[in-house]
N, C-alpha and C positions, 0 to 999 in steps of 0.2 A: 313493386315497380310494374305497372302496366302497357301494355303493348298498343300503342294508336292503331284505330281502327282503320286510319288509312294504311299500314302499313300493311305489302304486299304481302300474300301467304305461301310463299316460296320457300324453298331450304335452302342450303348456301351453292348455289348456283340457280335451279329452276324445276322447284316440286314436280309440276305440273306436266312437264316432261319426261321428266326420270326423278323418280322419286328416292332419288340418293344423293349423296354430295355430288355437285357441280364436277364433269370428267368432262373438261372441254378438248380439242382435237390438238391444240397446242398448249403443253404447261405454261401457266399462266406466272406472272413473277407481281407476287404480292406486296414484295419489299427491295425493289429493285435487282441489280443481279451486276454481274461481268464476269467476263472471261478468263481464261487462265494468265493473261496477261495485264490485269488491270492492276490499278496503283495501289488496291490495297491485299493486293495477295499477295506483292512484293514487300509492303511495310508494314507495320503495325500501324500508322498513323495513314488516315483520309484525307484525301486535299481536296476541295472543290477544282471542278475543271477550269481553265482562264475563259475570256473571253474570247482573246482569240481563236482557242481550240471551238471553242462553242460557234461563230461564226463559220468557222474553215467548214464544221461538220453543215449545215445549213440547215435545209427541209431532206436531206438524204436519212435522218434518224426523224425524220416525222412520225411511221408508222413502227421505226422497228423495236418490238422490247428483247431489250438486253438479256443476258444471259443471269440465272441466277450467281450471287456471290459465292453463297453455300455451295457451289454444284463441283469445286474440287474435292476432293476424298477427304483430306486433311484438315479442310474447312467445315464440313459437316460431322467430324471426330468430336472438332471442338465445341461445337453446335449443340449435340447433344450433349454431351458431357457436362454443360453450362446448364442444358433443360435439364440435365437431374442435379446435379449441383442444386440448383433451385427447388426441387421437390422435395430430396430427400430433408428438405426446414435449416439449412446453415446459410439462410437468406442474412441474415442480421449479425452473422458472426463474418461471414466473409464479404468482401467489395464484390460481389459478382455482374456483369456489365448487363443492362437491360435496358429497352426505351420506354420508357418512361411519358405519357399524355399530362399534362397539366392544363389549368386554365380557371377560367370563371365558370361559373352556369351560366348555360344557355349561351356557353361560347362557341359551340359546335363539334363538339370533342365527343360525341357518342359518332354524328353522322362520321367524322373523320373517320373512327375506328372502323364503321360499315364501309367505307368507302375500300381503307385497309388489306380490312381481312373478309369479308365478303359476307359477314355476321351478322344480321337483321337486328340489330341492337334499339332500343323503341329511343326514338327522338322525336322531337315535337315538344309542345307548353305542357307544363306538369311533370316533365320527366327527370330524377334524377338520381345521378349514379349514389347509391348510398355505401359502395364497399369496393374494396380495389380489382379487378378484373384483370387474369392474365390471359393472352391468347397464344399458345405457343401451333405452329402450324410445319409437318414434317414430311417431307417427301420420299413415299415408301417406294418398293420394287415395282416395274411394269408390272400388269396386271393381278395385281393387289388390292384388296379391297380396303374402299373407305370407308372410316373410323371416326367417331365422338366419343370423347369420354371428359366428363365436366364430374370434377371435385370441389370438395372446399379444405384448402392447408391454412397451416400456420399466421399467423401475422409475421410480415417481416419487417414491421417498424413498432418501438415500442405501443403498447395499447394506452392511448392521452387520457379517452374518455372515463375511464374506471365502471365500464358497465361490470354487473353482477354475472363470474364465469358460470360460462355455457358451454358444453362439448356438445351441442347436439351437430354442429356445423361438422364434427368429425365421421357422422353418420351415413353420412352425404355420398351417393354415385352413382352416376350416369354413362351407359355402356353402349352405343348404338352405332348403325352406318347410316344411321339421318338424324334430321333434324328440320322440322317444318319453322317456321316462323313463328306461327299461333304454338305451337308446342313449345315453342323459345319463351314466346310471354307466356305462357302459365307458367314455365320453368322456375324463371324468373321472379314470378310473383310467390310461389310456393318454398323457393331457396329463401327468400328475403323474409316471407312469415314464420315459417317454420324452422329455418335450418340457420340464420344469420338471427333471428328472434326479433326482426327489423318492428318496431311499432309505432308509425308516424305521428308527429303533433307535436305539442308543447309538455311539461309537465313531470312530476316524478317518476312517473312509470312508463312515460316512452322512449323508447330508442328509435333513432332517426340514421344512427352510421354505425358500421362494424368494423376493426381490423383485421378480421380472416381476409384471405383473397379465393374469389372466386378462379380456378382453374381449369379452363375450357383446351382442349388436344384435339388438333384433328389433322390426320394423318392420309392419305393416298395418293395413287401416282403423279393426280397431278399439282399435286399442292407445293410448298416452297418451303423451303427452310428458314423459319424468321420465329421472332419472339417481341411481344410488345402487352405492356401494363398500363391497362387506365387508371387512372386514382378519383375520387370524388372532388368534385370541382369547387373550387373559394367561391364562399359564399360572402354576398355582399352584407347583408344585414339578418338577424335572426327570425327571418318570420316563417312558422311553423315548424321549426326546430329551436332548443331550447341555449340560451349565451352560449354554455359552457362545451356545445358540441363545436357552435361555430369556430372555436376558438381553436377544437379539436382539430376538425379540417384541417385546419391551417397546421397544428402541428404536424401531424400526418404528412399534407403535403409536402412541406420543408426538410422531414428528414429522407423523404424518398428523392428533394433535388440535391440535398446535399451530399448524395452519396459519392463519389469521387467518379465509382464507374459506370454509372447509369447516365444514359445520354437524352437529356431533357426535350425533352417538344414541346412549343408552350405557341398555345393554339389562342390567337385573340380572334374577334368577329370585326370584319369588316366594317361592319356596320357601325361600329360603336368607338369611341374615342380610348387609345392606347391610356391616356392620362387616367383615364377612370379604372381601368383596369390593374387590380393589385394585383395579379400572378406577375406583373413584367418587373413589379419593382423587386418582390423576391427574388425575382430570377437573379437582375443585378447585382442583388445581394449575397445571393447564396451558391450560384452556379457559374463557371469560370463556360466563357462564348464561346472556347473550343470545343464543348459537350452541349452546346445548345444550340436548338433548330427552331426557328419561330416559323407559323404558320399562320398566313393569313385565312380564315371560313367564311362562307355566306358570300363570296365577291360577285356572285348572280345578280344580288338584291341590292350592290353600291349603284345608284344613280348617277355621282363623278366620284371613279374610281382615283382621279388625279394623284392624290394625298396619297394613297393605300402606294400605285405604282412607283413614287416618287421612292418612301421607304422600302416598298421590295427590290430596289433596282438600287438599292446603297446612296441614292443624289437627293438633291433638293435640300430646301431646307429642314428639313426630318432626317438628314442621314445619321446622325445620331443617336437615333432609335433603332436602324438597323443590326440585325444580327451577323454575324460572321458571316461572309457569302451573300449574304439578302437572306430577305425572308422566301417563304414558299407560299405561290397564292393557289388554292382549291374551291372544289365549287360542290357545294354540300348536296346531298338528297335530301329531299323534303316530305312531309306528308303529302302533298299535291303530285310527285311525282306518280306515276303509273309503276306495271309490276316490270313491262318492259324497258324502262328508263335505262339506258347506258351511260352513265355519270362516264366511266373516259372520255366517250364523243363527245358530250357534253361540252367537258372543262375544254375539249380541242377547240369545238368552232368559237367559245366564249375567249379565249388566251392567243388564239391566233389572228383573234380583231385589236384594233388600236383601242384603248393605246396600251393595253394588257400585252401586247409583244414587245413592248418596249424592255420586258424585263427576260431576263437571259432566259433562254429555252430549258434550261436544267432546275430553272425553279416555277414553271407552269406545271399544275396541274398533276392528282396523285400519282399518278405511274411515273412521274420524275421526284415526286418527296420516298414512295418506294425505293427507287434502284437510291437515292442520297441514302436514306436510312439503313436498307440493308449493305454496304460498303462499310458505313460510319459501325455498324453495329459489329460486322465483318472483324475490322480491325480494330474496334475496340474492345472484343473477344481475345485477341490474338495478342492484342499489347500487354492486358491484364491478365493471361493464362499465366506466365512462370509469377505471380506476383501472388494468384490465387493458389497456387500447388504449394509454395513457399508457406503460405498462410495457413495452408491445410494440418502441414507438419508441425509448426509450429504452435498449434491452438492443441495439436490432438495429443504433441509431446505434455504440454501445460496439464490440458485434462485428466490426460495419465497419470500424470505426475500427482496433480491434487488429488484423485480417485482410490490413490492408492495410500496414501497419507492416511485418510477415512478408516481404512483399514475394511477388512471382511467384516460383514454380521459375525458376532462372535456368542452363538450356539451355546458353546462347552465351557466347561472350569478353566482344562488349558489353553484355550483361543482366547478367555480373558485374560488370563495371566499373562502369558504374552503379549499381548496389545497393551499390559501396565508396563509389563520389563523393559519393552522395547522404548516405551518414553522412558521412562526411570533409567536407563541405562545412558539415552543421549543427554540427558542431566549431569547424572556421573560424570559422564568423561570430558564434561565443560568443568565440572567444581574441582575435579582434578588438576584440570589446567589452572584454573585459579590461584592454586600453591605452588604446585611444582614447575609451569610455564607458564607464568604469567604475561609473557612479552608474547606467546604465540595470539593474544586476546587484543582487540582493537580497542573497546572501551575501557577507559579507566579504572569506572567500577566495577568492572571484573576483576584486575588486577589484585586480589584479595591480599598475597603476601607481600607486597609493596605498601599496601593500606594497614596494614598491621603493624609493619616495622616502623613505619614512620610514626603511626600511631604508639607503639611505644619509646621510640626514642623522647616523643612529647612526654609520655607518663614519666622516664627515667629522672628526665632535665625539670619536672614540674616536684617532684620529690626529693630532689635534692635540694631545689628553689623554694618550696614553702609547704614543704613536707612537714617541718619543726614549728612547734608554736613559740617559741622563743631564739635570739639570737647563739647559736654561738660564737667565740672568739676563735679568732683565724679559721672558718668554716673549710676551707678550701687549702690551707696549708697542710701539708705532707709532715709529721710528727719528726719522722726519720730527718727529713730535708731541714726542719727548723733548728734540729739536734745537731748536726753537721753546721749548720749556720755559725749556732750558737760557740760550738767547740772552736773554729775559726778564729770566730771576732776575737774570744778572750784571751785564746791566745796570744793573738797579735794584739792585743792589750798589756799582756803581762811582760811581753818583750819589748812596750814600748813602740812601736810601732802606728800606731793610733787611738785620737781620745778617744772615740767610740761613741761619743755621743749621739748621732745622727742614725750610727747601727745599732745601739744599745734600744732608741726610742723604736726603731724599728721590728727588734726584735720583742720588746716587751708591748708593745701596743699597735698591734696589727690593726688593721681597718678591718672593723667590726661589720661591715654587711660585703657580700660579697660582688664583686664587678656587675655593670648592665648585662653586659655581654653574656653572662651566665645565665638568665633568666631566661626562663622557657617562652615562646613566641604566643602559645594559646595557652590564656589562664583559666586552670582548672577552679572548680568549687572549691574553698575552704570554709572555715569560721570566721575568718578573718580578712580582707584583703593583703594587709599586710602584718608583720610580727610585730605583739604589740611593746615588748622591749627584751635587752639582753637578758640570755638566760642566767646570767650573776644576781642579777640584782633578782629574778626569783627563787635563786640556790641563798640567798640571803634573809630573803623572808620566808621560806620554807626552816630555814636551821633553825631559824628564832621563834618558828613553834614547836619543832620536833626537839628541839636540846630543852625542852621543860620533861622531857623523861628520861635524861642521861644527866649522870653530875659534870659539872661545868667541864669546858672540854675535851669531851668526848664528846663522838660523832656519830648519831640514830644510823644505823645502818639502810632504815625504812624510809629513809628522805631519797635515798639515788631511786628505789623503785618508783617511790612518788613523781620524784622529778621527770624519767622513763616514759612515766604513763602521760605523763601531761605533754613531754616533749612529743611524743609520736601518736594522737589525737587522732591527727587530718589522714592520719594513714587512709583508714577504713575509707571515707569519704571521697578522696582522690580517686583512691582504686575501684572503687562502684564508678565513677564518672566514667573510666577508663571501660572498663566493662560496659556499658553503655554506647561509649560511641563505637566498641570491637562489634557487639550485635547490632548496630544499626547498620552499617559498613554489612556484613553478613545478610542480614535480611536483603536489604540492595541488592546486592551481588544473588543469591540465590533465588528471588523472585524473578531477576531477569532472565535467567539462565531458565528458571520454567517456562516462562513465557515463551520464550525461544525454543523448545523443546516439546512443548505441548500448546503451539499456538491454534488459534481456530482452524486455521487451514488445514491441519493432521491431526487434531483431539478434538473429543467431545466438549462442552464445558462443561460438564459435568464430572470428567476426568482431572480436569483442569481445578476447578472448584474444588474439588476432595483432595488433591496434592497441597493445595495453596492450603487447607488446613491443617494438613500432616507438616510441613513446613514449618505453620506457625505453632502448633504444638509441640516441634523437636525446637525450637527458637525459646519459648518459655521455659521448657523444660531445661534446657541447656545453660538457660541465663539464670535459671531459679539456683541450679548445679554448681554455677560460678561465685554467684553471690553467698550463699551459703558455706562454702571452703574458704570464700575471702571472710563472713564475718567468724567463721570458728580457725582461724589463724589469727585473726587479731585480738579473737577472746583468749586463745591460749597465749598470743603472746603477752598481753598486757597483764592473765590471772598469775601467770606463771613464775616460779622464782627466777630471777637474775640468773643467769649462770652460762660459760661458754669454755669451750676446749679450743678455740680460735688461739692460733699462739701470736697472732697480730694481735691482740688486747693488750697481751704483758708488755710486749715490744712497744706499741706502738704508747702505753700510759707512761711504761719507764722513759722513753725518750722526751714526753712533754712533763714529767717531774726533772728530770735532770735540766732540761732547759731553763725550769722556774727554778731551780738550785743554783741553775750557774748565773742566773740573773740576780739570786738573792745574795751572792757573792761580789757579785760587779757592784750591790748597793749595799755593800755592809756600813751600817750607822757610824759616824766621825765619832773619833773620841770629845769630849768637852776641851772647850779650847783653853789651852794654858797647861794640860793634864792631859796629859798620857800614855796615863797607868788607866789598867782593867778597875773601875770601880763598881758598888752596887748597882748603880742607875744605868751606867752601859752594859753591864750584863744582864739588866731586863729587857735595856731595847734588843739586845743581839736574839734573846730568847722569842719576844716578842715577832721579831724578824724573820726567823727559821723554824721555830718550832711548830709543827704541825695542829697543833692545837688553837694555836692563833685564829683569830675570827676570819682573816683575808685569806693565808694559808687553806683553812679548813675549803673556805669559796671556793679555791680555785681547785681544790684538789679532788673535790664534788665532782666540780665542772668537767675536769679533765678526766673523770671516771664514766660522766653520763655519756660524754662528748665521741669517745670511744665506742663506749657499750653499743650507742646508741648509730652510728658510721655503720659500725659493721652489723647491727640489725637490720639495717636501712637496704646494703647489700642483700642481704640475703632475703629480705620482704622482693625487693623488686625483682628479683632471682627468680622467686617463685611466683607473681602474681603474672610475668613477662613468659616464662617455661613453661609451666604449670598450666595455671590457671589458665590461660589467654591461647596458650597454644593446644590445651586439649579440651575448648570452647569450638576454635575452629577445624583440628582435622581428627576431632573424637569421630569415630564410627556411626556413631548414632546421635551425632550432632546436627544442629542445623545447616550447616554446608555439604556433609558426607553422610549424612544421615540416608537420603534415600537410595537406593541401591538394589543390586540382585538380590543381594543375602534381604534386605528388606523386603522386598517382594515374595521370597522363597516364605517367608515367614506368616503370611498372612492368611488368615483363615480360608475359605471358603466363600464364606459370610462375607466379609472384607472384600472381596475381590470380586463378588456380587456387585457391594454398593460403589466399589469404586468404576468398576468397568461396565455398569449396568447403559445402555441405550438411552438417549433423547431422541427427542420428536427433533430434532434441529440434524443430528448426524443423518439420523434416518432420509430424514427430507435431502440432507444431502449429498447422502451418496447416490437416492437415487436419481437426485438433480444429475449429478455429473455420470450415471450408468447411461442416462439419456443423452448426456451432450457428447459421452466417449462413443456409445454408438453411432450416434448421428456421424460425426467427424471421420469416425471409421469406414463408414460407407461414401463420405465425401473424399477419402484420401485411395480409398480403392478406385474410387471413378477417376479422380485424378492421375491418378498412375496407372489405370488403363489406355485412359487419354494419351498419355504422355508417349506408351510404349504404341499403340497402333501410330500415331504418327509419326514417329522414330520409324517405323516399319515400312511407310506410303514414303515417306522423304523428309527431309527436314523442310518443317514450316516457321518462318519468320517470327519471331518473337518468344518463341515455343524451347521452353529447355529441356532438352535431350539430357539431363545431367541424372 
């Protein structure tokens, strides 16, 4: 950025006289002012003056400038407080209030700022702002000397462009009680080459805009309490900077008007058509007119101002373009002007001719957009102060919070150890909850002992429903109850009583499959969908191969084990399904519970990453564990000879032979009609009928031996697969739910607790992310709460929480 050679060689008052900052005989008020009684030292909120008032006052405030805003005690507490708030870099984490220049190029928004703050800033053709410029300006003690001192901070909008980082901008500083002009432009040119790595043009390798902000402070008796930031101005079309910067700008701009508390100035040129101008549509867009000031520039060089006064005075047909209040018309310095030029007289004799008086006296000319801005600024500090203290606490609580999660660099064996136990243990005492309180857990799949039971109630109801690969007869009748049945009917048969026919079919020919309603709701795997017929008719063709090793008969005792094996099949197969969905359900539940426990936010992932393996290695391991007891119980049951000390077997087979005795009584064969006497042929059928040896007899008596054996196998499998198996799957010690633990922790090598708790480039980078943003915060919550207490101390000021 170079410095027009017409511009004067003065420092910020007049080199040439005293070669130090400008110490005029009366402080001079940069950004307006008022008294202890003015509207916004009573409120947090600015109102422009009415009309009326502005009439009443007349030409009696012609000459006089108002008192600074900042110049009560309480007022300038919060003043600085805000200028370091904004240094110490919590620009972008906190709303903090600041005004804000916006515009076009070449809209006048450098001269404005000279006009400002008294800055020789270079304006004229060729010039422009390429990075954000803050000016903060502080009124020290009587006879105190003045002070410069220009940095370069932070950005405090994200960075759009993606240039390649640069810290040399942190290198940056300047320390003096002057500042010439010509020293201003080399400054200026020297920041932007060297220090901003500014390289104009088109092309891959230049840079045209930065988002550091230049930081310029100047501080002595007579200077004013204010703060105001230029931004680089929207550019119309891309020529000599490259698409993707112009585009930049534009973001740039946009997040610095969206800020809630930064109170906009959006500087158009007179000269030029509001319609062409795109700062004003953003504006509408992005910025709410009670934080927005428009400014008209250049009104020297309008030939019929008509239009321009029409919208700064709120009438005509343009009032709709107006901003809250009217606009603000000024009258810019130029290259032409001399070193003597007084821009205030200026704007007076130019704003106090027609038809520029036509618009209210509080919007002519800078020393009145001053005392507006520094009021608006005043109480827009004041409104936003308990909002920013609040905000302080609550970002540095977070920060803490996350910071400490990270955990220390962890040096030694036992700083690793502990940074595993301490996840491992908040693991624990969630997989705890899982069994023991499962109601204290919001999500479902957590809820692991509710997912289990239910889950076996389905295995119970699914092995009793198509456990058997063949039917049996009255599956679901009670031996005992059919026994009582039976003793009933025939009695009440023998007395007469009743024919019995209707309870006779009922009791000999029960309905061979068993009710809908018993059937389990989720079908597990079998062989089969459904049994492919009663288990009779294959105790039928089983006897008719096994009775060619016994003489006629007699009954292979090796058919019931046959039949055993063949009836209880689908065991093994059900209970792996069951097993199955018990670990799936587990894995769920324990994965989430890590995630929860060692999420990004408080573990490394690499922490993370090595449990999720330790996990899935106790999950295999555990289910290899299950499967393995389930197929060596089913090999033992099915290698194993027949045999039980159950005293329900005798019970319950003697009471289904007596039933088929008292039935084979109720159908004892008629004698031959005409004849009866006992002859040969009846006393074959009677034999036939009873004797045990009989082909139908021997069937059912099979049946009724496997039908038993095989009931109370059936218990006692599901006994164990539901106790056993399933329940020391889930709260085994070294399982996959309860598996990780202190004791698991205590257990682990050296080595181990190396690769588990060893550093990543991701913790590292982020603890010392948030050591930076806990300090930062920390230094912003101490200013604030200094703030807080010296104005509690001077008196209570409006807006300001004493809490």
């Amino acid at each position: 950025m170079t410095l027009p050679s017409a511009t004067s060689p003065r420092a910020f008052g007049s080199e040439r006289q005293i070669p130090r900052l400008s110490t005029p005989q009366r402080p001079r008020s940069y950004l307006g002012s008022q008294n202890g009684d003015s509207q916004a030292a009573e409120s947090a909120t600015y109102s422009p003056r009415s009309d009326k008032e502005d009439n009443a006052l007349g030409e009696e405030r012609h000459d006089v400038l108002p008192d600074n805003p900042f110049d009560s005690e309480s007022s300038r507490i919060l003043f600085d407080a805000i200028d370091r708030l904004q240094s110490c870099g919590v620009g972008q984490e906190l709303a903090i209030p600041q005004l804000v220049i916006v515009g076009g190029q070449s809209a006048g928004k450098s001269s404005l700022l000279q006009s400002l703050t008294d800055i020789p800033f270079p304006v004229g053709k060729g010039c422009c702002t390429r990075f954000a410029t803050r000016i903060v300006s502080r009124r020290t003690a009587p006879g105190s000397m003045n002070a410069v001192k220009i940095t370069i901070v932070d950005p405090e909008v994200t960075d759009i462009f993606g240039y390649p980082p640069d810290d040399a901008y942190r290198r940056y500083s300047y320390v003096s009680d002057r500042l010439g002009a010509e020293e201003f432009g080399e400054m200026m040119e020297n920041i932007s080459a060297s220090y901003m790595g500014i390289k104009p043009g088109q092309g891959s390798h230049t840079k045209n805009f930065a988002t550091q902000v230049l930081r310029i402070e100047l501080s002595g008796p007579s200077r004013s309490h204010f703060s105001i930031l230029d931004v680089p101005g929207i550019i119309a079309y891309p020529r000599h900077v490259n698409e993707y910067e112009l585009h930049g700008v534009k973001k740039m701009v946009e997040e610095y008007m969206k800020e809630p508390a930064n109170i906009v100035i959006c500087v158009a040129a007179a000269t030029a058509d509001l319609e062409t101008q795109e700062i004003f549509n953003m504006a509408a867009n992005l910025v709410d007119k009670k934080r927005l000031v428009g400014v008209f520039t250049k009104c020297d060089r309008l030939e019929s101002p008509t239009e321009v006064v029409e919208i700064a005075s709120e009438g005509g047909e343009d009032s709709e373009k107006s901003m809250q209040g009217g606009w603000f018309v000024v009258r810019n310095r130029s290259e032409l002007d001399d070193d003597d030029f007084d821009v205030k007289e200026a704007e007076r004799k130019l704003f106090d001719q027609p038809p520029w008086n036509k618009i209210r006296r509080e919007r002519r000319g800078s020393s009145a957009l001053q005392e507006h801005l520094g009021n608006l600024l005043c109480a827009q500090i004041r409104g936003n102060f308990p909002v920013i203290q609040e905000s302080v606490r609550s970002l540095l609580s977070d920060a803490e919070s996350s910071r400490r999660a990270l955990g220390d660099p962890r040096p030694s064996h036992s700083l690793r150890q502990q940074y595993i136990r301490d996840v491992v243990e908040r693991y624990h005492a969630t997989a705890v909850k899982t069994l023991k309180s499962p109601g204290s857990l919001s999500d479902e799949a957590l809820r692991v002992r509710g997912l289990v039971r239910e889950a076996n109630e389905l295995f119970t109801a699914e092995m009793h429903n198509r456990g058997h690969t063949h039917l049996f007869e009255d599956p679901d009748a009670d031996p005992m109850t059919q026994l009582a049945d039976a003793v009933e009917f025939y009695a009440a048969r023998i007395a007469g009583k009743t024919t019995g026919t209707k309870h006779e079919r009922d009791v000999t020919s029960p309905p061979l499959t068993p009710p809908e309603k018993n059937r389990a709701a989720t079908q597990f795997p079998t062989s089969q969908k459904s049994p492919i017929k009663p288990l009779v008719e294959e105790i039928g063709e089983q006897l008719r191969i096994w009775q060619t090793t016994e003489l006629p008969g007699l009954v292979n005792t090796e058919v019931i084990q046959v039949l055993y094996r063949k009836q209880s099949e689908n065991w093994q197969r059900i209970a792996e399904y069951h097993i199955d969905c018990i670990a799936n359900d587990i894995e769920t539940a324990s994965n989430w519970i890590l995630e929860d426990a060692c999420s990004p936010a408080c573990c490394s992932s690499i922490l993370y990453q090595e449990l999720s393996r330790v996990l899935t290695q106790l999950q295999q391991q555990a289910k290899k564990k299950a499967v393995d007891e389930l197929k060596e119980y089913c090999r033992r049951e099915r290698a194993s000879h027949l045999q039980t000390t159950d005293v329900r077997f005798e019970k319950r087979l003697q009471a289904l032979r007596t039933v088929r005795l008292l039935n084979s009584l109720g159908s004892i064969p008629p004698f031959t009609p005409g004849n009866n006497n006992l002859n040969i042929d009846h006393a074959k059928r009677l034999f036939r009928h009873f004797h045990h040896s009989s082909e139908n007899n021997m069937i059912y008596d099979v049946h009724d031996v496997v039908k038993v054996y095989y009931q109370l196998s059936l218990e006692a499998f599901i006994r164990y697969i539901t106790n056993d198996i399933v329940e020391d799957f889930i709260s085994y010690s070294e399982g996959p739910l309860m598996g990780l633990s202190t004791d698991w922790v205590l257990k682990l090598s050296e080595e181990d607790v190396e690769k588990l708790a060893r550093e990543d480039e991701e913790t590292m980078h982020k603890r010392a992310h948030y050591d930076r943003i806990v300090e930062k915060l920390k230094t912003a919550h101490e200013i604030a709460e200094n703030a807080r207490i010296q104005t509690r101390s001077v008196g209570h000021v409006s807006g300001v929480s004493a809490a």
